[in-house]
C-alpha positions in Angstrom: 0.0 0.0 0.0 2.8 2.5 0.9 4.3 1.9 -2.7 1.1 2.8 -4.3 0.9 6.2 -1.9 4.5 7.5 -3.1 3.0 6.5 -6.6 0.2 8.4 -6.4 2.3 11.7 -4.8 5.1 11.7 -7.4 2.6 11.1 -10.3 0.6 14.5 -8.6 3.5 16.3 -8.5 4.7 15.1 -12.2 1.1 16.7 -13.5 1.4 19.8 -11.1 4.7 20.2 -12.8 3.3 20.1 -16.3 0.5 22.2 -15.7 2.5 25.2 -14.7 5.0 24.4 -16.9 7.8 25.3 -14.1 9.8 22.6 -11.9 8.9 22.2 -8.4 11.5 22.8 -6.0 10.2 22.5 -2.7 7.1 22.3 -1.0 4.6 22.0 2.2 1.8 22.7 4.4 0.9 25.5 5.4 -2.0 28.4 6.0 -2.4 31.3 4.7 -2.3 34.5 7.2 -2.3 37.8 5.4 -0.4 39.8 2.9 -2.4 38.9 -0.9 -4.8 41.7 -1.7 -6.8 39.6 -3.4 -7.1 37.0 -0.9 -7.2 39.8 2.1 -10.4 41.7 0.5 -12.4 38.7 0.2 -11.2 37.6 3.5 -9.5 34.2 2.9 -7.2 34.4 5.2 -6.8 31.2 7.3 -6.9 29.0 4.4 -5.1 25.6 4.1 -3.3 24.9 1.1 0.0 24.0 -0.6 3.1 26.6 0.1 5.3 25.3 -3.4 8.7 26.9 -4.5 9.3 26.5 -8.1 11.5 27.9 -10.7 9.6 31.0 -11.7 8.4 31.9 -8.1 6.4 31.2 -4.9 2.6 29.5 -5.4 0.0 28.9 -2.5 -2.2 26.4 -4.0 -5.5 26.0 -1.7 -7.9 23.1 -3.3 -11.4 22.3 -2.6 -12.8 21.7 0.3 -15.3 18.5 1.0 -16.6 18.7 4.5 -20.3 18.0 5.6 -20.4 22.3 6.4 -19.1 22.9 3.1 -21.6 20.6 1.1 -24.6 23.0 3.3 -23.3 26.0 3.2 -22.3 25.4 -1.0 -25.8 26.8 -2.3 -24.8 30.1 -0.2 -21.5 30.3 -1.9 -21.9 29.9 -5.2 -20.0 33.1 -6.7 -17.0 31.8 -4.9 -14.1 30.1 -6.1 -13.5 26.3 -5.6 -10.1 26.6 -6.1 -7.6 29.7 -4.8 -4.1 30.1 -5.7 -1.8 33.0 -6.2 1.5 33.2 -8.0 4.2 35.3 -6.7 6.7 35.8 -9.5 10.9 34.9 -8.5 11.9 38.9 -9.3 9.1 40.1 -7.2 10.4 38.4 -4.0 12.5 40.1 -1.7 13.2 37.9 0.5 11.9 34.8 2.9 12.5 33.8 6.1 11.5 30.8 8.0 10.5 32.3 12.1 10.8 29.2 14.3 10.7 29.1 18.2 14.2 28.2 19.2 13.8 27.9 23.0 12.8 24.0 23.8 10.2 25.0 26.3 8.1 27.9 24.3 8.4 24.7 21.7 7.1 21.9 24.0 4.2 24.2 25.6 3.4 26.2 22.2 0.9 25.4 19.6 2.2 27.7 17.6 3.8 26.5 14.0 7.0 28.1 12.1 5.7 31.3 10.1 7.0 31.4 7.0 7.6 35.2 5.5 7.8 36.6 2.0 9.0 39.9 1.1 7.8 41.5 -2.1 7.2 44.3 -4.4 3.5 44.7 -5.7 2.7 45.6 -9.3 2.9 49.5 -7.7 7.0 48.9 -6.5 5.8 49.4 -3.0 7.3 46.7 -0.6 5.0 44.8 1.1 4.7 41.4 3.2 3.1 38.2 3.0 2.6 35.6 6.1 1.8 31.9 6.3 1.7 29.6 9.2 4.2 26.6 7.9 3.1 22.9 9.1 5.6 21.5 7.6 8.8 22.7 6.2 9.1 23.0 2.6 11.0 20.0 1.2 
């Protein structure tokens, strides 16, 4: 069964590949916080999704979601999106930084994940900053 898993994950990746055309060069878990206009005025932050690094830039690719509430509350949401992703391109971005607790106890008695940071100019040249709680490190 485990065979058939990393099967299934490298063939996903393969296609995610091809679809955007641009290698994947790390990836992870994460949520969205704040920082995309787009995303802030419709208020999506708090969003699950993928955080992927790839050759042209930094994607947050947030898919469907299936749950019992969804399914209900679907009727009311219709003029929204099922799918949300944004594309930061690679000369855009400033900078990143991982921010990870270093002291052992704020770690052991924390619930709070890694936030991972990206610096960037917006279509205006004004700097500006976008957060994500990381779940687990890009790999």
């Amino acid at each position: 069964m485990r065979k058939k898993e990393e099967k299934d994950v490298e063939a996903f990746w393969q296609e995610y590949e091809e679809k955007i055309g641009e290698k994947v060069l790390a990836r992870g878990l994460g949520k969205y916080i704040c920082g995309w206009e787009e995303f802030d005025k419709k208020e999506w932050g708090g969003i699950w999704g993928l955080l992927i690094s790839t050759s042209g830039g930094f994607r947050f690719h947030h898919f469907p979601q299936t749950s019992w509430i969804f399914a209900l509350t679907s009727f009311i949401d219709k003029g929204k999106p099922r799918e949300k992703s944004l594309f930061l391109p690679q000369e855009k971005i400033i900078s990143t930084k991982l921010i990870k607790e270093k002291k052992w106890w704020k770690v052991l008695f924390s619930s709070s994940p890694p936030l991972f940071v990206i610096q960037y100019t917006d279509e205006a040249g004004s700097e500006k900053q976008m957060t994500f709680e990381a779940e687990f490190p890009l790999t």
